[in-house]
C-alpha positions as CSV (number, residue, x, y, z in Angstrom):
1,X,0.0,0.0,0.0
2,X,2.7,2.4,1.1
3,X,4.3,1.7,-2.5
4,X,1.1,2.6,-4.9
5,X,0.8,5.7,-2.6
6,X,4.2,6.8,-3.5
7,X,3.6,6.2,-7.0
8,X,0.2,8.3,-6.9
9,X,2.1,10.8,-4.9
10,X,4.7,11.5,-7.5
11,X,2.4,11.4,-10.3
12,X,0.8,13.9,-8.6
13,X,3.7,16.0,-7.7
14,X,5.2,15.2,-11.0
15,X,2.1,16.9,-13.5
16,X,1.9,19.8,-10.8
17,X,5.4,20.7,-11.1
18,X,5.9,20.0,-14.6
19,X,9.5,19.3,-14.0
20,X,12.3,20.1,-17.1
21,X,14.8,17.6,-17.7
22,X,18.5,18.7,-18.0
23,X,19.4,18.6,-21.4
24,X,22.5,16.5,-21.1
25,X,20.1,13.8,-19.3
26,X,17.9,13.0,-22.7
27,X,19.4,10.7,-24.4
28,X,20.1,8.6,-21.3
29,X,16.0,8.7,-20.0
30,X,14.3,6.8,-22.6
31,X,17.0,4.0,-21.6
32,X,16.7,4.4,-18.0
33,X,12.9,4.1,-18.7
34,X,12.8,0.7,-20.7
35,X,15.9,-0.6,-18.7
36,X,13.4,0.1,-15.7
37,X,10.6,-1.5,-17.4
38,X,12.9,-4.9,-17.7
39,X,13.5,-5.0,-13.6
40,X,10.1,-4.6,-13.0
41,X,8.9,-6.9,-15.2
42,X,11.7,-9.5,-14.1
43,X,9.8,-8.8,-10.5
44,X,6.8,-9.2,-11.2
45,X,7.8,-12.8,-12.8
46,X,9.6,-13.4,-9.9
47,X,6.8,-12.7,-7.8
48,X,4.1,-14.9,-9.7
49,X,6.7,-18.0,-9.8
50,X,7.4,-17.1,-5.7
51,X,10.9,-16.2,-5.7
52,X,10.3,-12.4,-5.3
53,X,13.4,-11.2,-3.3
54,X,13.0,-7.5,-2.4
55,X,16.7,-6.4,-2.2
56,X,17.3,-8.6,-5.7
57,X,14.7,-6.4,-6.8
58,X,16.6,-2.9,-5.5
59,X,19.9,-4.1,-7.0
60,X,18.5,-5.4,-10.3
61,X,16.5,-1.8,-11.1
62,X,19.4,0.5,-9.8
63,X,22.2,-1.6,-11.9
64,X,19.9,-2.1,-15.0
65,X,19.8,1.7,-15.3
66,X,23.4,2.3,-14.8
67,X,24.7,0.1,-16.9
68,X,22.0,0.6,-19.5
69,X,23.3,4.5,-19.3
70,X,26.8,3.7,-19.0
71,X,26.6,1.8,-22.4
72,X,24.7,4.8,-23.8
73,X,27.3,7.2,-22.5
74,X,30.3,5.3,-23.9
75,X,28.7,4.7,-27.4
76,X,28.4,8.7,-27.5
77,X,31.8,9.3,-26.4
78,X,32.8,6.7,-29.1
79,X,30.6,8.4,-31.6
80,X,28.6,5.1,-31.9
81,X,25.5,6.3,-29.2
82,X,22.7,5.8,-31.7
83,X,23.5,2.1,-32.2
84,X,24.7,0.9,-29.0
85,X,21.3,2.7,-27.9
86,X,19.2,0.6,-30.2
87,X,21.3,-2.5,-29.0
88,X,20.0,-1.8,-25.7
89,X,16.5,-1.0,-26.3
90,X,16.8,-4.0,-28.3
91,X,18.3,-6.3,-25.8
92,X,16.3,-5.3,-23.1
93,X,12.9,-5.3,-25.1
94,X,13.6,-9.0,-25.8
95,X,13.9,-9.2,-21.7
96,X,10.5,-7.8,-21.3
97,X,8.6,-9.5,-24.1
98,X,10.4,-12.8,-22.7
99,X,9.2,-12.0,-19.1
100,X,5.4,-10.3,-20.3
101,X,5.1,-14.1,-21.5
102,X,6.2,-15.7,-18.7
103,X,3.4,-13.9,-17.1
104,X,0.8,-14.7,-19.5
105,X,1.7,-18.2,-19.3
106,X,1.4,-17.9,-15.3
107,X,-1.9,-16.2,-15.5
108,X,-3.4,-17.7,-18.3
109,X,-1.9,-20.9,-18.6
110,X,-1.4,-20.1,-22.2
């Protein structure tokens, strides 16, 4: 309960502010986002099969977004930052469809 309150609180907070993000942050958010997406997903698996670990959880989001925006940020130095950002999306996308049908399979037995 304490967690969908904090969502609904900083949705709130979120469309009243209408924060800006910095401009040298943008190409790293929409990977943060879908790399987010993938531990979240990976959790909710978890959760359905019964091996839900909080702290796995923590450590799985926090390092799925670094290293998704590390790779982003080296590709750029590199001069590569388009494609190693599409290799991510990419990589990571295959994570989430793999897990979104794990989940169907779970809930469905389909």
């Amino acid at each position: 309960m304490i967690a969908i309150a904090g969502l609904v609180i900083g949705i709130v907070i979120g469309l009243v502010l209408q924060p800006d993000v910095p401009l040298w942050a943008e190409p790293y958010l929409p990977i943060a986002v879908v790399a987010a997406m993938d531990a979240v997903f990976g959790a909710l698996r978890a959760f359905l099969d019964g091996i839900f670990d909080d702290k796995v959880f923590v450590v799985s989001f926090i390092s799925n977004v670094l290293i998704a925006a590390l790779i982003v940020f080296l590709g750029d130095k590199l001069g590569v930052g388009a494609q190693l950002s599409t290799g991510v999306v990419v990589v990571l996308g295959i994570r989430i469809f793999s897990n979104v049908a794990a989940i169907r399979r779970h809930l469905f037995h389909a």
